[in-house]
C-alpha positions in Angstrom: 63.7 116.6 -13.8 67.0 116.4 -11.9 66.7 120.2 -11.0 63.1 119.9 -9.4 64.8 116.8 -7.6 67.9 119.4 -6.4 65.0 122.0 -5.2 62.7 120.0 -3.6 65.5 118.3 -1.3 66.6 121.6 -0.7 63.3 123.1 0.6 63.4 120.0 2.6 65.9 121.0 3.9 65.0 124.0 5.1 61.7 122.5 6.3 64.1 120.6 8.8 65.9 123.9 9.7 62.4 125.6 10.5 61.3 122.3 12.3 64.4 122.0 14.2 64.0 125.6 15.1 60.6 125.6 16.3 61.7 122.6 18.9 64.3 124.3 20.3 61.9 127.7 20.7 59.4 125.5 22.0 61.3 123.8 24.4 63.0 127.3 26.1 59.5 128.9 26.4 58.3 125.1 28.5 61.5 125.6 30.7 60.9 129.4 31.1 56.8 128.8 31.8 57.6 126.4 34.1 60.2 128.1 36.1 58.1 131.1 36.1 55.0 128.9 37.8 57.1 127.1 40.3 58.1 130.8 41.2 54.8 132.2 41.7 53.8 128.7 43.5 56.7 129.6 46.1 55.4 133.0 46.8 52.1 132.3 47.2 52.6 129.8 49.3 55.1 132.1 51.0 52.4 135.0 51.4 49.6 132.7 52.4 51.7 130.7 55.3 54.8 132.3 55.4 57.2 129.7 55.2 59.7 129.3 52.6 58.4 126.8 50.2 61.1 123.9 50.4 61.2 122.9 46.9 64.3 122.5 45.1 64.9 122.8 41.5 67.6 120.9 39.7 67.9 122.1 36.3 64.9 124.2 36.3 65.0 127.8 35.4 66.8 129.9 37.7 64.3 132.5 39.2 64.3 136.2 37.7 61.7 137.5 40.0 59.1 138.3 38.1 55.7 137.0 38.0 53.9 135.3 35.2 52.5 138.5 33.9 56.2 140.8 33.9 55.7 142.3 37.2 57.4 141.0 40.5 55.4 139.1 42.6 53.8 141.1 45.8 55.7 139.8 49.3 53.7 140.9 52.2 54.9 139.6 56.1 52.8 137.2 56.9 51.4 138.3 60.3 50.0 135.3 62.2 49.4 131.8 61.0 46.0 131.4 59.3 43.6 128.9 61.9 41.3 128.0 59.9 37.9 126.1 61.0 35.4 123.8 59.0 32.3 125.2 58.0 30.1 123.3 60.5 32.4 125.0 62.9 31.1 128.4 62.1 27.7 127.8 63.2 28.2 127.0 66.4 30.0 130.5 67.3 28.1 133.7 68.9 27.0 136.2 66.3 28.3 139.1 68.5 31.8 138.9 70.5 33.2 141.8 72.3 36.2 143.2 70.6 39.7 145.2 71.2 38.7 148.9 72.5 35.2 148.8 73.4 34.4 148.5 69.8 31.7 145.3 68.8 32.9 143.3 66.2 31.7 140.5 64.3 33.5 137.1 64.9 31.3 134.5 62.5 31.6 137.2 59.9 36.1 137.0 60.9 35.5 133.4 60.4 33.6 133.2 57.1 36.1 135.3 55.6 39.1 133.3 56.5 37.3 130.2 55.4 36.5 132.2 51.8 40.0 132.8 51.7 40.9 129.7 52.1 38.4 128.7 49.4 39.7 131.0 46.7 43.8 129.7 47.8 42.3 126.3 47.1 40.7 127.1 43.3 44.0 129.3 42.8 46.1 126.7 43.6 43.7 124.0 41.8 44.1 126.0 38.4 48.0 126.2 38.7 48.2 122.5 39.2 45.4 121.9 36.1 47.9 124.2 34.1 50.9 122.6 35.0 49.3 119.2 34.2 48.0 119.8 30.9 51.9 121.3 30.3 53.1 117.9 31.2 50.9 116.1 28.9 51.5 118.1 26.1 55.1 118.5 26.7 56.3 115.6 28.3 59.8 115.5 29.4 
């Protein structure tokens, strides 16, 4: 009796070891997720209105470069500001405007893709933010 006593406080033990082991694992892959999104959050928002995000991490991650799948992140120059209309805006403009060298170009059809763009930045960004929440809650701090 004593010796099944000894073993099973000793596979208790271990137990603990594992359980304690599994924390600690747990914990440096939430640190390294969420260092990894706040850095792909910065250069989107980099690309998309290029500005440097101004969000500061204390004790976060430190930032490695590399995106959430293993690659670094594309960084384009951002060209011009995006300005950006409402929809009900669009239908007011002339289907055909003259463009640069003689050639006709299409300025609703400009337009609708900005605002597209703008729609997909906004579910991008919505997911992220989903993610991140559902991290919190079932890793709070």
């Amino acid at each position: 009796m004593g010796l099944l006593q000894h073993e099973l406080a000793q596979m208790q033990l271990e137990v603990s070891q594992i359980d304690t082991k599994i924390d600690t694992r747990l914990k440096d892959f939430r640190e390294n997720l969420k260092g990894e999104i706040r850095t792909e959050r910065r250069s989107l928002f980099e690309q998309y209105f290029g500005q440097q995000a101004s969000t500061s991490v204390a004790g976060g991650a430190q930032d490695k470069g590399k995106g959430i799948l293993g690659g670094t992140p594309p960084r384009f120059p951002p060209k011009e500001p995006l300005a950006l209309s409402s929809a009900s805006d669009l239908a007011n403009i002339p289907s055909r405007v003259e463009g640069e060298g003689g050639r006709s170009g299409t300025l609703k059809r400009q337009r609708l893709r900005m605002f597209c763009l703008l729609c997909k930045m906004t579910r991008f960004v919505t997911a992220v933010l989903t993610v991140v929440v559902c991290l919190r809650s079932c890793y709070p701090p």
